[in-house]
C-alpha positions in Angstrom: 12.3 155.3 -36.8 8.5 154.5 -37.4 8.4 157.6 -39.9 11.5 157.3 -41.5 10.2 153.5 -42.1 12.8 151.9 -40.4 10.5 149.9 -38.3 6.7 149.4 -38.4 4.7 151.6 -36.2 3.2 148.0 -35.2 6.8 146.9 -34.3 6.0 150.3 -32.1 3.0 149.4 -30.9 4.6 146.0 -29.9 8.0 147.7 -28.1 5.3 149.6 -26.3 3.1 146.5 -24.9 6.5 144.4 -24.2 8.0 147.5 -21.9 4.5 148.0 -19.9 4.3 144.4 -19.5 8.0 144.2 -18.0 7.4 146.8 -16.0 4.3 145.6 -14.5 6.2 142.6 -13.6 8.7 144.0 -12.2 6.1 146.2 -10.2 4.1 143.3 -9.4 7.5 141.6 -7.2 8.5 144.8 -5.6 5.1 145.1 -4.1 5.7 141.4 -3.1 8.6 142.2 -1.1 6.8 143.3 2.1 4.8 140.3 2.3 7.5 138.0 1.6 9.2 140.0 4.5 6.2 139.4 7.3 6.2 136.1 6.2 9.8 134.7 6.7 9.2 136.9 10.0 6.2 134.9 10.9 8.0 131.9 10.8 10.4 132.8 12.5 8.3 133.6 15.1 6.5 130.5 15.1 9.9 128.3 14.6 11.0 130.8 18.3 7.5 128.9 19.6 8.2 125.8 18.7 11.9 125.4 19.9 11.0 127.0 23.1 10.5 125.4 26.2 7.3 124.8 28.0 7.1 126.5 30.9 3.3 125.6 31.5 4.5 122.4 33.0 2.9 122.4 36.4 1.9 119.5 36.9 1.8 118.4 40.5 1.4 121.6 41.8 -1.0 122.9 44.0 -4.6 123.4 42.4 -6.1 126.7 43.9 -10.1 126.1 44.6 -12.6 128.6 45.3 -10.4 131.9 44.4 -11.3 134.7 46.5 -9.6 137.5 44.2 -6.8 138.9 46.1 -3.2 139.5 44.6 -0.2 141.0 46.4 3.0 141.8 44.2 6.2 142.0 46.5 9.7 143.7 45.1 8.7 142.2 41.8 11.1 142.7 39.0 10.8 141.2 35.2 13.2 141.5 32.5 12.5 140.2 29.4 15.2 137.9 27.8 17.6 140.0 25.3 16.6 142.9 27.2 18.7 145.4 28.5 17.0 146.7 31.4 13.9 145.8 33.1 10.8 146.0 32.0 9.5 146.2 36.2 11.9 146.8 38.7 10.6 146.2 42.5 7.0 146.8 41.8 4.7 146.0 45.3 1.0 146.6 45.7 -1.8 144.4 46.8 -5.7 144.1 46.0 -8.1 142.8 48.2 -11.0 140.5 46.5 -14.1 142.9 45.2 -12.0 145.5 44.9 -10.3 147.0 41.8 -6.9 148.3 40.9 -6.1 150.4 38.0 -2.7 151.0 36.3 -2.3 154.2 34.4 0.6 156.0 32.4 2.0 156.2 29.3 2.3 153.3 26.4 5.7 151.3 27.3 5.1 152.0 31.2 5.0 148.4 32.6 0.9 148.1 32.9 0.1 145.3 29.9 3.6 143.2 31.9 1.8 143.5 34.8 -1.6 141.9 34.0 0.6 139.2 31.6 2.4 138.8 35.4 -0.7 137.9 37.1 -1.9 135.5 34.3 1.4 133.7 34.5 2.0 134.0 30.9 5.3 136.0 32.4 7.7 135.3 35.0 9.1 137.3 37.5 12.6 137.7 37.3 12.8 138.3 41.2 10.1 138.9 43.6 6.9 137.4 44.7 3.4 137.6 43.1 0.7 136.0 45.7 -2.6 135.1 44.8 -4.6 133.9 48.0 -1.3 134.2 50.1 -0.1 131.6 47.5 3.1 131.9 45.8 2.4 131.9 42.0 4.9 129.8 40.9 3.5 126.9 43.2 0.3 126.6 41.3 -1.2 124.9 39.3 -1.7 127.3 36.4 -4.2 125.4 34.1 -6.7 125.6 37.5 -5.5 128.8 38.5 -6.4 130.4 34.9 -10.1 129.2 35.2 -10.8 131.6 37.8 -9.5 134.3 35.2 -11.4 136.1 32.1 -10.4 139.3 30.0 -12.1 142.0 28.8 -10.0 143.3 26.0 -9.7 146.9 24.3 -11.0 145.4 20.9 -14.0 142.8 21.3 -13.2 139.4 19.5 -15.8 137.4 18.2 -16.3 134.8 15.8 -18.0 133.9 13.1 -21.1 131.9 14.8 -24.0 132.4 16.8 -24.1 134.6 19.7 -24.5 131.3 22.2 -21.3 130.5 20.5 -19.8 133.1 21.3 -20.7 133.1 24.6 -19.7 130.0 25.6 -16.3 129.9 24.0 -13.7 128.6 26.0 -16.3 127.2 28.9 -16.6 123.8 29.2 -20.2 123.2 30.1 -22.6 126.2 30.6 -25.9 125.3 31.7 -29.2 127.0 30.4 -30.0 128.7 33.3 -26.6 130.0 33.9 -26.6 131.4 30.2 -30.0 132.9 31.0 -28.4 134.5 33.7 -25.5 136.1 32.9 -27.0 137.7 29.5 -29.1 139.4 32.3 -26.4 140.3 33.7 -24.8 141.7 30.7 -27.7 143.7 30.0 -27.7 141.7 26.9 -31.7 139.7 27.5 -33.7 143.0 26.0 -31.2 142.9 22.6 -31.2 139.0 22.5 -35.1 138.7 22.6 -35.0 141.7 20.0 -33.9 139.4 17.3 -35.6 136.8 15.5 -33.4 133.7 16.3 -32.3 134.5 19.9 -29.1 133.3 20.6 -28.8 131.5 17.5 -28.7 134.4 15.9 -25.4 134.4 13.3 -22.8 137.2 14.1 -20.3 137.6 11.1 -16.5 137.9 11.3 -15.7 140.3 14.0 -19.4 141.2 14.8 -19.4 143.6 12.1 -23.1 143.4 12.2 -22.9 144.1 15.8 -22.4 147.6 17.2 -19.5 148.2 19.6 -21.7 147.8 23.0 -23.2 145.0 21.4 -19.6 143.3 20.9 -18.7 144.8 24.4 -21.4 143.1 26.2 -20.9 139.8 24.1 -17.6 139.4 25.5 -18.6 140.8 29.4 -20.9 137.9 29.0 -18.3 135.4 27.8 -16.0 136.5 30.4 -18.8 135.8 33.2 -19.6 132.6 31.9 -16.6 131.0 33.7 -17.6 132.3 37.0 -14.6 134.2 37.4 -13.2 136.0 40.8 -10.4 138.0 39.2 -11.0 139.7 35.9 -8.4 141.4 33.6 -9.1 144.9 32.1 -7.1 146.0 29.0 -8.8 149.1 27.6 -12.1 147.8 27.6 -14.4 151.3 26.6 -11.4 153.1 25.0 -13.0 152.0 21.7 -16.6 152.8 22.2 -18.5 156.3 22.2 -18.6 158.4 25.6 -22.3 157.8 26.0 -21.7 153.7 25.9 -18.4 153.7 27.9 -20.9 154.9 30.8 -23.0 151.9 29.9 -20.6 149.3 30.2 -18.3 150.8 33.2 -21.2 151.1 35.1 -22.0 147.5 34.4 -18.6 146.4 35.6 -19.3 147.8 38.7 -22.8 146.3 38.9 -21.0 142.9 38.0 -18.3 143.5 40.6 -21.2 144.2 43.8 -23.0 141.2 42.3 -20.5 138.4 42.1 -17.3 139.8 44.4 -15.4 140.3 40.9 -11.5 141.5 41.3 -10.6 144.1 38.8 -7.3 144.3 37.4 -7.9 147.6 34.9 -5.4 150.2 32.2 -6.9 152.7 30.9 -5.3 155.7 29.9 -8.7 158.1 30.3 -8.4 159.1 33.8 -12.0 160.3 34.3 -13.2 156.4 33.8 -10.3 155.3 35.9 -11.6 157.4 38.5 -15.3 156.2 38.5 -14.2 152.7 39.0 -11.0 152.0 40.6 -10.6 151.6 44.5 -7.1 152.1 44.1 -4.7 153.6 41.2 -1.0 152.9 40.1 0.8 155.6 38.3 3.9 153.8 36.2 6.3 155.4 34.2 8.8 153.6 32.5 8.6 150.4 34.7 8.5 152.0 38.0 5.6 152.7 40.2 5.5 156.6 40.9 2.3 157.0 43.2 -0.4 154.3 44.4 -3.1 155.4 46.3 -6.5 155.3 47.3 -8.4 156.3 44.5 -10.2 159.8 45.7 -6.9 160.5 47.5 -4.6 160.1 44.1 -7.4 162.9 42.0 -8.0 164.9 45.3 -4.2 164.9 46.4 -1.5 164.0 43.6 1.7 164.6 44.7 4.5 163.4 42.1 5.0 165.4 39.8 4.6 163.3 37.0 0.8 162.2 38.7 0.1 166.0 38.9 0.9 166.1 35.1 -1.6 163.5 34.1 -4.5 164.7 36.3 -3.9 168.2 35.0 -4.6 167.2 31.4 -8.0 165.8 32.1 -10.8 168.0 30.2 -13.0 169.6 32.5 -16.4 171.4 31.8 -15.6 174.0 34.5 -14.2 177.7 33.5 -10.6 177.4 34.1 -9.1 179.5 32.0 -7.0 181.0 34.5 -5.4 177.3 35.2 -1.7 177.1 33.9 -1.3 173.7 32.2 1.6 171.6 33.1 3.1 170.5 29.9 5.8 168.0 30.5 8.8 168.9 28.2 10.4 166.6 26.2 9.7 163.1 25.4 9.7 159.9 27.2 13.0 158.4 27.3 13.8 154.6 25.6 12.6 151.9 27.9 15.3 150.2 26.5 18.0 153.0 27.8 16.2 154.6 30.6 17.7 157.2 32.3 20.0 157.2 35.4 18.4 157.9 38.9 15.0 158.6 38.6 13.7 158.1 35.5 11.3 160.8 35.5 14.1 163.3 36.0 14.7 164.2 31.9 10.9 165.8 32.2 10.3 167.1 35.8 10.9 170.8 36.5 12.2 169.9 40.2 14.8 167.7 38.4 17.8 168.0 41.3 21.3 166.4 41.3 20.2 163.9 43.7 17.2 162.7 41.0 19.6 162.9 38.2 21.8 160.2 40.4 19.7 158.0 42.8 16.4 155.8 41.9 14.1 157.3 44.8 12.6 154.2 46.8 8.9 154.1 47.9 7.5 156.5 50.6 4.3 156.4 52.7 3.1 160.5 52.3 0.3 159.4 54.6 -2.1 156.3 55.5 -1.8 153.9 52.3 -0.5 156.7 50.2 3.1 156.0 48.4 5.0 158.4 46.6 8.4 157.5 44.4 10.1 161.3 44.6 13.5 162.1 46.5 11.7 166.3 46.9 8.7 164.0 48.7 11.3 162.1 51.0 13.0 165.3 51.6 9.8 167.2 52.5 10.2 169.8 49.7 6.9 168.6 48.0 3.8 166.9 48.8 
C-alpha cells in the first residue's frame, strides 16, 4: 500500500510501533501469570494458617527439665489430613542419650515426618513417642523445644554480624559461653582472622561466607542453647568431600563433649556410617531394617538394604561385583502397593509379599528385619 501511495510509509512505520507495542503488552501479562498464580497460592496458604487451630496450646502441661536425650517411638503411625494412606505406619525404635540414630532411604520415605514427629510440629495419628519415658503429648512443648536445635541441609543466615547470628533464637548468651562454643565449632582461628571479630557483617545468606564457614555458623548457633537432642537434616550434603569430613567429625567431637543426641538423614551412606550408632532403612513409610550400625554395612539383609549398600562407590577393584539395580520405580506414596511395599522392585517378590505387610523380626541381638523370605528363613 505504501508504494502504490495508498498510505504513508510513516503511517507504516506507525502500524509497525503500535503492533510491537501490543504485543509486548500482551507478552508482559502472560509472563505475569505465574506470579499471579504463586501468589493467590500463598495466600491461600497463609489464610489455611490463620483459620487453623492452635495446637501449641500446652499450657499446664508438664515442663521437661534437664533432658537427657533419649527418644523411643512405639507402633507410631501418622497420616496427614486429606491423605490417603499413611505417611508412617507402626514405626518403633528407640535412642539412648549420646548416641545417634540415622534414617536413610529414598526422598518420600518417612525420614523428614520423623524428625517433624520428635519436634512436635506433627502428631501421631496412633502410637506413642517418649522422650525421657515421657509421653510427648503431656509436655510442655515451648520447654521441651529448648532442649532442641537443627542443623539444616542449607545454612541460613542473616544479614548481621556473625554474633548475631549466633545468638539468634537464644535468649541470653553470656560472653564466656559464646567464647566457648566458637571453640567448639572450630570457628575461634576464622573469627580472630577477621578485622572486626564477631562483629564482622555477613551479607544475605553468608554469600561472603564459604560453605564450612556457614556450616559451622549454624553448629555454633545450634550449641548456643545448650541442647541434649539435636536434629540432622542433610547437614554436609551441600559441602565439598574434603569439608563434610571437617564438620562430621566435629559432630562427633560435639557429641563426646556435651552427651549430644543425634537424630540424622542423609542419603550418602558412607557419612551415615562414620557417625551413626544405629541406622533405619525406610521405604515408603515403613521401617525395613534397624540395626546396629557396623551390623547394618557388615550384614544387610533386606533386600532393599542390600540395594542401597551395593551402590556405594568404593576405591577397591571390584569389577567382578554384579550391581544390584533395583527395577522399576518407586511406587506413589499416595497409592502404595498392597502387602509389602517393596514387593513391585524386589527380585524375591512372592505371593505372600504381593499380599501381606511383613511385621518386624529380630534376625539376631537388636537386629530387625521387615521381609516375609527373612521370617520364613529363606534369606538372611
Amino acid at each position: 500500500l505504501a508504494v502504490k501511495g495508498t498510505i504513508l510509509p510513516g503511517d507504516v512505520v506507525m502500524y509497525q510501533t503500535y503492533f510491537a507495542t501490543i504485543v509486548h503488552q500482551v507478552s508482559g501479562v502472560i509472563s505475569l501469570l505465574p506470579i499471579i498464580s504463586k501468589g493467590l497460592e500463598s495466600v491461600d496458604s497463609i489464610g489455611d494458617i490463620l483459620l487453623n487451630n492452635d495446637i501449641e496450646n500446652t499450657g499446664g502441661r508438664r515442663k521437661l527439665k534437664n533432658l537427657k536425650g533419649s527418644i523411643e517411638f512405639k507402633n507410631v503411625s501418622f497420616k496427614f489430613r486429606k491423605a490417603d494412606g499413611s505417611t508412617l505406619k507402626n514405626l518403633s525404635f528407640s535412642v539412648n542419650p549420646g548416641e545417634t540414630i540415622a534414617f536413610v532411604g529414598a526422598s518420600g520415605a518417612g525420614k523428614s515426618t520423623i524428625l517433624n514427629l520428635v519436634i512436635g510440629f506433627l502428631r501421631t495419628t496412633s502410637g506413642n513417642i517418649y522422650i525421657d519415658g515421657e509421653d510427648i503429648n503431656n509436655l510442655n512443648l515451648k520447654e521441651y523445644r529448648k532442649n532442641i536445635s537443627v542443623v539444616p541441609q542449607m545454612p541460613i543466615l542473616f544479614t548481621g554480624t556473625i554474633r548475631e547470628n549466633i545468638t539468634y533464637g537464644s535468649d541470653e548468651v553470656s560472653e564466656e559461653h559464646l567464647a566457648q562454643i566458637i571453640r567448639s565449632a572450630n570457628l575461634d582461628e576464622f573469627i580472630d582472622s577477621l578485622p572486626d571479630g564477631l562483629d564482622t557483617m555477613v551479607t544475605e545468606h553468608g554469600a561472603n561466607l564459604s560453605g564450612g564457614q556457614r556450616q559451622r555458623i549454624c553448629i555454633a548457633r545450634a550449641l548456643a542453647v545448650k541442647p541434649k537432642l539435636v536434629i540432622c537434616d542433610e547437614p554436609v550434603s551441600a559441602l565439598d568431600v574434603s569439608i563434610q569430613a571437617q564438620i562430621i567429625n566435629l559432630l562427633r567431637d560435639l557429641q563426646k563433649e556435651f552427651g549430644i543426641t543425634y537424630l540424622f538423614i542423609s542419603h550418602d551412606l558412607s557419612v551415615v556410617e562414620h557417625i551413626s550408632d544405629t541406622v533405619g532403612v525406610m521405604y515408603l513409610g515403613n521401617m525395613v531394617e534397624l540395626a546396629d550400625s557396623q551390623e547394618i554395612f557388615d550384614n544387610p539383609v533386606h533386600p532393599y538394604t542390600e540395594a542401597l549398600l551395593n551402590a556405594i562407590p568404593t576405591t577397591v577393584d571390584e569389577s567382578h561385583r554384579e550391581l544390584q539395580v533395583l527395577e522399576g520405580d518407586i511406587p506413589s506414596p499416595v497409592n502404595p502397593p498392597k502387602g509389602c511395599k517393596f514387593h513391585t522392585r524386589c527380585k524375591y517378590c512372592t505371593d505372600t509379599c504381593r499380599e501381606c505387610a511383613p511385621e518386624m523380626t529380630e534376625v539376631s541381638d537388636g537386629h530387625y528385619v521387615a521381609c516375609h523370605l527373612v521370617s520364613e528363613g529363606k534369606l538372611g
